[in-house]
BALOBA-1460 file (C-alpha; in Angstrom, 3 decimals):
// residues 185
<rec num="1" residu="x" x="84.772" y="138.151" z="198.816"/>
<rec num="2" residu="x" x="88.060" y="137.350" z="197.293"/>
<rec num="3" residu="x" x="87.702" y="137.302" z="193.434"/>
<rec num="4" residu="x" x="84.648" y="134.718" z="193.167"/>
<rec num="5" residu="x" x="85.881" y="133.021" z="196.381"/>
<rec num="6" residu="x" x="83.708" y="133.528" z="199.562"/>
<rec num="7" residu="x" x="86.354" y="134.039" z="202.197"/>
<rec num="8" residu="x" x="85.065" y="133.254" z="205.662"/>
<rec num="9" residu="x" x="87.564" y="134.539" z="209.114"/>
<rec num="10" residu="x" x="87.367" y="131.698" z="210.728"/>
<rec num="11" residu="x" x="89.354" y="132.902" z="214.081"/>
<rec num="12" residu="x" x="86.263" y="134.229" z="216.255"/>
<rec num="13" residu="x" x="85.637" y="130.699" z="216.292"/>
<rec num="14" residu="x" x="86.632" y="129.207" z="219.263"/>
<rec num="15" residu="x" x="87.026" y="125.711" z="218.864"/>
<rec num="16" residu="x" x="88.707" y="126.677" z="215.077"/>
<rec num="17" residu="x" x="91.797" y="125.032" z="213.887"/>
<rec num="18" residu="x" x="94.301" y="126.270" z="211.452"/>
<rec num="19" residu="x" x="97.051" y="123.480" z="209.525"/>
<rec num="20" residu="x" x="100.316" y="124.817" z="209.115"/>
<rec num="21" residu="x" x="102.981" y="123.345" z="207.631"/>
<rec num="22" residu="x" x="100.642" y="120.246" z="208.256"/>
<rec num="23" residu="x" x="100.237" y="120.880" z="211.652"/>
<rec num="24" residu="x" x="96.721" y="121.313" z="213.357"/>
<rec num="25" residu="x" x="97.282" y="124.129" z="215.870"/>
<rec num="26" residu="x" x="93.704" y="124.392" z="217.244"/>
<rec num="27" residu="x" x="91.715" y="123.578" z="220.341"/>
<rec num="28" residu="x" x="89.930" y="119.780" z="219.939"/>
<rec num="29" residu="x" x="87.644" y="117.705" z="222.448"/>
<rec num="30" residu="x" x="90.933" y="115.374" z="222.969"/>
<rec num="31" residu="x" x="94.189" y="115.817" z="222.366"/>
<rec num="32" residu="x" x="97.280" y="113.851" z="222.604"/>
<rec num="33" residu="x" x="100.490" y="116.207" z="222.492"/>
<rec num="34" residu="x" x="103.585" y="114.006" z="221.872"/>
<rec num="35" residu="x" x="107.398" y="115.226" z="223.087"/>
<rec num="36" residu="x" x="108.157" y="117.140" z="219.530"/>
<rec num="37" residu="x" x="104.672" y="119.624" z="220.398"/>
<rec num="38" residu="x" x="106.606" y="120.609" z="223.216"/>
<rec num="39" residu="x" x="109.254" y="122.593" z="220.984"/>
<rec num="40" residu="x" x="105.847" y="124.859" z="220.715"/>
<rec num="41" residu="x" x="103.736" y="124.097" z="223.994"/>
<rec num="42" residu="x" x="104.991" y="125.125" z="226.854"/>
<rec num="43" residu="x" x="105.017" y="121.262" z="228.999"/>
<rec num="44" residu="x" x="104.857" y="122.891" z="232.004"/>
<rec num="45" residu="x" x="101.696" y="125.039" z="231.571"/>
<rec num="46" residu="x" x="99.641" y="121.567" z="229.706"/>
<rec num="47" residu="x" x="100.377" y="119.451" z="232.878"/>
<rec num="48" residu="x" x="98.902" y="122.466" z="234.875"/>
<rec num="49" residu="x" x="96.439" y="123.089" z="232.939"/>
<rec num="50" residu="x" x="92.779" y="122.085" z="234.991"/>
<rec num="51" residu="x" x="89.905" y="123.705" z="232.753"/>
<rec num="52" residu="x" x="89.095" y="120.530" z="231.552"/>
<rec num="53" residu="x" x="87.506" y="116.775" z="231.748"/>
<rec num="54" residu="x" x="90.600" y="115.124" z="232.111"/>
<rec num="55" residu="x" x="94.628" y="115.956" z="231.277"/>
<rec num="56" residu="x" x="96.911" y="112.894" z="231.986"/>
<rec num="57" residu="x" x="100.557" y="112.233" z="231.382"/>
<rec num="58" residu="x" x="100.611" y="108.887" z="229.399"/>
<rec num="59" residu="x" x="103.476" y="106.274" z="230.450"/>
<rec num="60" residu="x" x="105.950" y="107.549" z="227.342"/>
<rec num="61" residu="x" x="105.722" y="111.570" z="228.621"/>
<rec num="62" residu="x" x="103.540" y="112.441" z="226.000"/>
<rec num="63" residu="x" x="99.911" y="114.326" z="227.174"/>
<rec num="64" residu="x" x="96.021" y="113.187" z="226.883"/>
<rec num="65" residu="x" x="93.634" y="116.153" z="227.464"/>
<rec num="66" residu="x" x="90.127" y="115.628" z="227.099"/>
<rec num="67" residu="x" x="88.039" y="118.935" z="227.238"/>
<rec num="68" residu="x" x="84.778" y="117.845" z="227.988"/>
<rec num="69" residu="x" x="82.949" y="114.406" z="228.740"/>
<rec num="70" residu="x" x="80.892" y="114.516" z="225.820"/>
<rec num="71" residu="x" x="82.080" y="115.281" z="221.814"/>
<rec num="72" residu="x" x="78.139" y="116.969" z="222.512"/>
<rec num="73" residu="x" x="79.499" y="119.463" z="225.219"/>
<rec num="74" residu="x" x="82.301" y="120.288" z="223.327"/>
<rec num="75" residu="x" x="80.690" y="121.218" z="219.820"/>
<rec num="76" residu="x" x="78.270" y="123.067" z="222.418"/>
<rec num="77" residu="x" x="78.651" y="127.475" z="222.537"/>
<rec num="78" residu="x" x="78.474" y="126.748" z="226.498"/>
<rec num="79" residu="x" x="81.773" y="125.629" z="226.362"/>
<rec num="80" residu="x" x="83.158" y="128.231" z="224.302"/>
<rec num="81" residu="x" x="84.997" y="129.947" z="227.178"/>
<rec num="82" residu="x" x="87.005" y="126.854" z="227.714"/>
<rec num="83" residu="x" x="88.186" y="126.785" z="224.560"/>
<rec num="84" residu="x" x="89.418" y="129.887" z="224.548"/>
<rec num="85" residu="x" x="90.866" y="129.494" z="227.798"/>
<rec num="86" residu="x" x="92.897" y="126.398" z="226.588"/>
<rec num="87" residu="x" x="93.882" y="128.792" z="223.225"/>
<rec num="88" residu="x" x="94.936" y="131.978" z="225.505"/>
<rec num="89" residu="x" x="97.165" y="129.871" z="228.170"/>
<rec num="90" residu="x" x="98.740" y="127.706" z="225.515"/>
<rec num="91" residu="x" x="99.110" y="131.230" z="223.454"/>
<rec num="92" residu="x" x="98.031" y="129.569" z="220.480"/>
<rec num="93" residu="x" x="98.182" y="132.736" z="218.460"/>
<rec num="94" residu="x" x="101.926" y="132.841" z="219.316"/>
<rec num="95" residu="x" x="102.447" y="129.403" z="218.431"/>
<rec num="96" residu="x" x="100.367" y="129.871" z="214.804"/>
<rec num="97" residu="x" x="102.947" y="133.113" z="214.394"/>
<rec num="98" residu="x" x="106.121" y="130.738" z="215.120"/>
<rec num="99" residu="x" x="105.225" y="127.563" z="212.915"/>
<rec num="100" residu="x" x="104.272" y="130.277" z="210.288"/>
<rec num="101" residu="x" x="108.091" y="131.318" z="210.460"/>
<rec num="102" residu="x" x="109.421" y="127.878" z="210.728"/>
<rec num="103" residu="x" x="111.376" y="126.101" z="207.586"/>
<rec num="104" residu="x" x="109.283" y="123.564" z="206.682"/>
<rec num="105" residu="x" x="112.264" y="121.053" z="206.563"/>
<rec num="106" residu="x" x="112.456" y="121.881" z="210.971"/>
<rec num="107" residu="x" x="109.091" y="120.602" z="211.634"/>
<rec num="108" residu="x" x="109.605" y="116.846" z="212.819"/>
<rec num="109" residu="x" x="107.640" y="114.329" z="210.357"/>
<rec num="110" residu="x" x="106.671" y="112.263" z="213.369"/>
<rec num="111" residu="x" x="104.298" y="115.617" z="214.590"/>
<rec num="112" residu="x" x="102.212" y="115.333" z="211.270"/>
<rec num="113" residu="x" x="98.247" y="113.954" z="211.454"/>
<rec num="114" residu="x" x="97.847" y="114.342" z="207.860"/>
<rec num="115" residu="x" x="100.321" y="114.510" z="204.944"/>
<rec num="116" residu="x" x="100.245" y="114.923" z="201.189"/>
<rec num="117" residu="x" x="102.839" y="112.964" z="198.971"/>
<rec num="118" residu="x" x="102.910" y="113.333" z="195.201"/>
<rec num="119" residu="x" x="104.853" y="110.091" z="193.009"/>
<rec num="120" residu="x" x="107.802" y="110.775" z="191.785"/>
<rec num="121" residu="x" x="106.853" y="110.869" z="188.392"/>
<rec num="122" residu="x" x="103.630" y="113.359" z="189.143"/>
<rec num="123" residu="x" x="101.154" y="111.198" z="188.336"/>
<rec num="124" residu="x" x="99.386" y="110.746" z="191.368"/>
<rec num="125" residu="x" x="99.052" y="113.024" z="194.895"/>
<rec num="126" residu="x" x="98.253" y="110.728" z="197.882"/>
<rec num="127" residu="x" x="96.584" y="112.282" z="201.021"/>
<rec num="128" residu="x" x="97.222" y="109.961" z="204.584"/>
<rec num="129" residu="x" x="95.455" y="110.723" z="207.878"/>
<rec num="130" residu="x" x="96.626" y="108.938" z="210.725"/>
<rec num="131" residu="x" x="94.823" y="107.204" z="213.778"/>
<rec num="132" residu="x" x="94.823" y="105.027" z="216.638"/>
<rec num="133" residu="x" x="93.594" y="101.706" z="216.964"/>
<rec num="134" residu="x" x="90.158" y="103.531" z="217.585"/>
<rec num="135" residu="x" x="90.216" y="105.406" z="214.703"/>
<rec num="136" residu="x" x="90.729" y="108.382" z="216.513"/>
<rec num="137" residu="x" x="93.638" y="110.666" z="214.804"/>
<rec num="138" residu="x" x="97.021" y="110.803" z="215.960"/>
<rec num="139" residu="x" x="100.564" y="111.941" z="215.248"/>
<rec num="140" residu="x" x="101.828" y="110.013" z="212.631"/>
<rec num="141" residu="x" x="104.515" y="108.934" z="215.150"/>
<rec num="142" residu="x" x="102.064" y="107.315" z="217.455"/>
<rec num="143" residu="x" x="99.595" y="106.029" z="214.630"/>
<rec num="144" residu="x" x="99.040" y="102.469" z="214.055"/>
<rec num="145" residu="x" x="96.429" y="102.597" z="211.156"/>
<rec num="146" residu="x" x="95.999" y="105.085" z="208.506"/>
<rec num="147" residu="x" x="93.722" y="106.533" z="205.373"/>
<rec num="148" residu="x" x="94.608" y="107.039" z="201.781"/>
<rec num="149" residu="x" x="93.222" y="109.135" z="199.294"/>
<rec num="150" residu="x" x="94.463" y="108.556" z="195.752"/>
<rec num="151" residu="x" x="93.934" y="111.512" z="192.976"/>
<rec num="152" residu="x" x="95.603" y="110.785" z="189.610"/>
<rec num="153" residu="x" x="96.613" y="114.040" z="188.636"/>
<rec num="154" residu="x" x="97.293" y="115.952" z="185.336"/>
<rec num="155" residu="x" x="100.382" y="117.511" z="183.316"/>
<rec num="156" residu="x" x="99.754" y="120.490" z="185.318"/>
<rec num="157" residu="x" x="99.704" y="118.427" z="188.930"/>
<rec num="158" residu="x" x="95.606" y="118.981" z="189.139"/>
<rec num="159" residu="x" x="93.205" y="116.480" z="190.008"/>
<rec num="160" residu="x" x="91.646" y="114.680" z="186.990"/>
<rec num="161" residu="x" x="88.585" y="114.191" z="189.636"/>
<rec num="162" residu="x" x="87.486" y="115.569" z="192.826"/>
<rec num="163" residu="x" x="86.583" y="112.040" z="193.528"/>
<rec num="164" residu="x" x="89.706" y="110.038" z="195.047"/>
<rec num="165" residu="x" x="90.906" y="107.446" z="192.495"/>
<rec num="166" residu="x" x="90.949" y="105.052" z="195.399"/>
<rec num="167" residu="x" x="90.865" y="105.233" z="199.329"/>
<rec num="168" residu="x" x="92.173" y="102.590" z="201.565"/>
<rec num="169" residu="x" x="92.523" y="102.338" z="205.451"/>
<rec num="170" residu="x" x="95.217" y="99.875" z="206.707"/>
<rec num="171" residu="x" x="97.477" y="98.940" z="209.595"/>
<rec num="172" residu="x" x="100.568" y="101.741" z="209.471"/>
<rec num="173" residu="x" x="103.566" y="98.760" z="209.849"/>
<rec num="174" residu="x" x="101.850" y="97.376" z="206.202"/>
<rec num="175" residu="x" x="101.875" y="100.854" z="204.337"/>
<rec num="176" residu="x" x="105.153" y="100.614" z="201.877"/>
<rec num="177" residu="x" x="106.417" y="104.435" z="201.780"/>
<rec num="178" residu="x" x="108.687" y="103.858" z="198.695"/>
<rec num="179" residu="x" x="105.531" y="102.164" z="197.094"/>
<rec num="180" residu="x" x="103.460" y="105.738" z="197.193"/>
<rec num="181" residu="x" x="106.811" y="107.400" z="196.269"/>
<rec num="182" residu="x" x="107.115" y="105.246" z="193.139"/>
<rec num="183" residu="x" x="102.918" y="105.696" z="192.803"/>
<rec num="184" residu="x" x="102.731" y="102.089" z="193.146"/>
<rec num="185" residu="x" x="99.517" y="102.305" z="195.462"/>
């Protein structure tokens, strides 16, 4: 207990992941590791690694690795080895320790699945998730659609609701950056 916050240690979870800097670092049932991961992945152990459904160079260099056939045998404890086989020979924890260390400003924007962006004026914070044409998230980079969350925000830069002001989901070549910079959106 942390003040009146319940504080739970997530990291005897297996399959847990942790976002820093806005990047997930974490073990999921498929993963697609672009070229800027491998600045913290080690290239050479993913394309060894075997403990898993499937792990496939794509065309462009970048990695597919799908843990298990089913999301159902993923979320399941039986595979709970596996995951933290994948998290011990990718030496997550090392990799958490270096992004922790890490300048914000080094981490490539193209790496992010999720981003915040406040307007320039304050008015408004706008949260974007990015996917695939499946709806399956993705590196911003790779993404071709996306999801918005709109909170108007206070003087003091908190939400005036929990509720989103407005959410939208749209193609990622239509989404006007200097529009959510000028909270236009």
């Amino acid at each position: 207990m942390l003040g009146s916050q319940l504080r739970i240690d997530i990291s005897k979870n297996p399959g847990h992941t942790r976002m820093i800097k806005n990047l997930p670092v974490g073990v999921y049932w498929k993963m697609w590791i672009g070229h800027d991961y491998y600045r913290y992945l080690s290239q050479r152990k993913l394309s060894e690694y075997d403990n898993c459904y499937e792990n496939i160079e794509l065309e462009d260099g970048s990695r597919k690795i799908v843990m298990t056939e089913t999301l159902d045998e993923f979320i399941s404890e039986k595979t709970d080895d596996m995951k933290w086989d994948f998290r011990e020979k990718m030496e997550l924890k090392k990799v958490e320790e270096m992004l922790y260390n890490f300048p914000e400003e080094d981490i490539p924007d193209g790496e992010l699945l999720e981003e915040t962006i406040i307007s320039k004026d304050g008015k408004a914070e706008y949260t974007l998730t990015y996917f695939d044409d499946n709806m399956e998230w993705m590196e911003k980079a790779y993404a071709t659609k996306y999801y918005l969350i709109k909170h108007l925000l206070d003087e003091e830069g908190n939400w005036i609701s929990e509720d989103g002001e407005m959410t939208k989901t749209g193609w990622m070549k239509n989404l006007d950056f200097e529009k959510l910079y000028n909270g236009e959106i």
